[in-house]
C-alpha positions as CSV (number, residue, x, y, z in Angstrom):
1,X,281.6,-4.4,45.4
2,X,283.6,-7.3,45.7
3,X,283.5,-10.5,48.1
4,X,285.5,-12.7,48.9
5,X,285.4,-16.0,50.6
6,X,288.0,-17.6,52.3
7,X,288.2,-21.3,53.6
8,X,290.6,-24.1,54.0
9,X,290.1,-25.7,50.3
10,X,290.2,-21.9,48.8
11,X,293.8,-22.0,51.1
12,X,295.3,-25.4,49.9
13,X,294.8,-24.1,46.3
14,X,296.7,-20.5,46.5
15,X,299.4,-22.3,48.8
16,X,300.2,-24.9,46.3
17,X,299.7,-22.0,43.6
18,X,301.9,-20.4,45.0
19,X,304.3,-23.1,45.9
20,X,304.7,-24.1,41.9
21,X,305.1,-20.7,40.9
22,X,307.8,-19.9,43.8
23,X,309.6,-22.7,42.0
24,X,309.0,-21.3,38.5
25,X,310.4,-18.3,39.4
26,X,313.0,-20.4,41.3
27,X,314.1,-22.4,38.2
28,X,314.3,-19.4,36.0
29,X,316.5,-17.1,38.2
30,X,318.5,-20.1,37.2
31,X,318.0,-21.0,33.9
32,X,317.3,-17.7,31.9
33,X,318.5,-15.0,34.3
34,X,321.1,-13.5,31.6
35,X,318.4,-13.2,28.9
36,X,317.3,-10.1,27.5
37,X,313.2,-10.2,28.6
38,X,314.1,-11.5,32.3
39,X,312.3,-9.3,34.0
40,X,309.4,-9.1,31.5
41,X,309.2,-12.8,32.2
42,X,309.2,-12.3,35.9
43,X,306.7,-10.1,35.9
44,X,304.5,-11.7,33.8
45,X,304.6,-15.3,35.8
46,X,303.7,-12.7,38.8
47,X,300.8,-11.5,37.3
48,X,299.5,-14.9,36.4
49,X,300.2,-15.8,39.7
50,X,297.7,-13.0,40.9
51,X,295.1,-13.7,38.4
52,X,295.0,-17.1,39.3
53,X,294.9,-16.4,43.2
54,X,292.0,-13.5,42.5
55,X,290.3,-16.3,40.0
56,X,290.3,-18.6,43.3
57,X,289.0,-16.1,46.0
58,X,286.6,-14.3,44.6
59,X,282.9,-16.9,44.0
60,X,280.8,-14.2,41.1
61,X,281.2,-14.1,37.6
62,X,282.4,-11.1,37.2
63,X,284.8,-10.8,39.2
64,X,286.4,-14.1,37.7
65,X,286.1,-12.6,34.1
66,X,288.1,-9.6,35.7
67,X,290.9,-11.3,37.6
């Protein structure tokens, strides 16, 4: 149902996507790790991570509009 298509360019950009948000995730643990909505934050930047990894891999329309 779905492809997806792997080469080096479609690499670089989920490395250095997830590079940045390693370091997000990096620089809250320090920052806001005694709020209230830590781990709601953390878990959303994780999802975004994934949607924007999915929005990179997969080439149709459709499966862009779902990631």
């Amino acid at each position: 149902m779905f492809r997806v298509l792997v080469d080096y360019i479609r690499l670089v950009f989920i490395g250095t996507v997830i590079v940045i948000g390693g370091r997000v995730l990096i620089y809250t643990r320090w920052y806001i790790s005694d709020e209230l909505y830590y781990k709601r934050f953390v878990s959303l930047v994780l999802l975004f991570i994934l949607s924007i990894v999915l929005i990179i891999l997969i080439p149709n329309l459709i499966g862009i509009l779902i990631g």
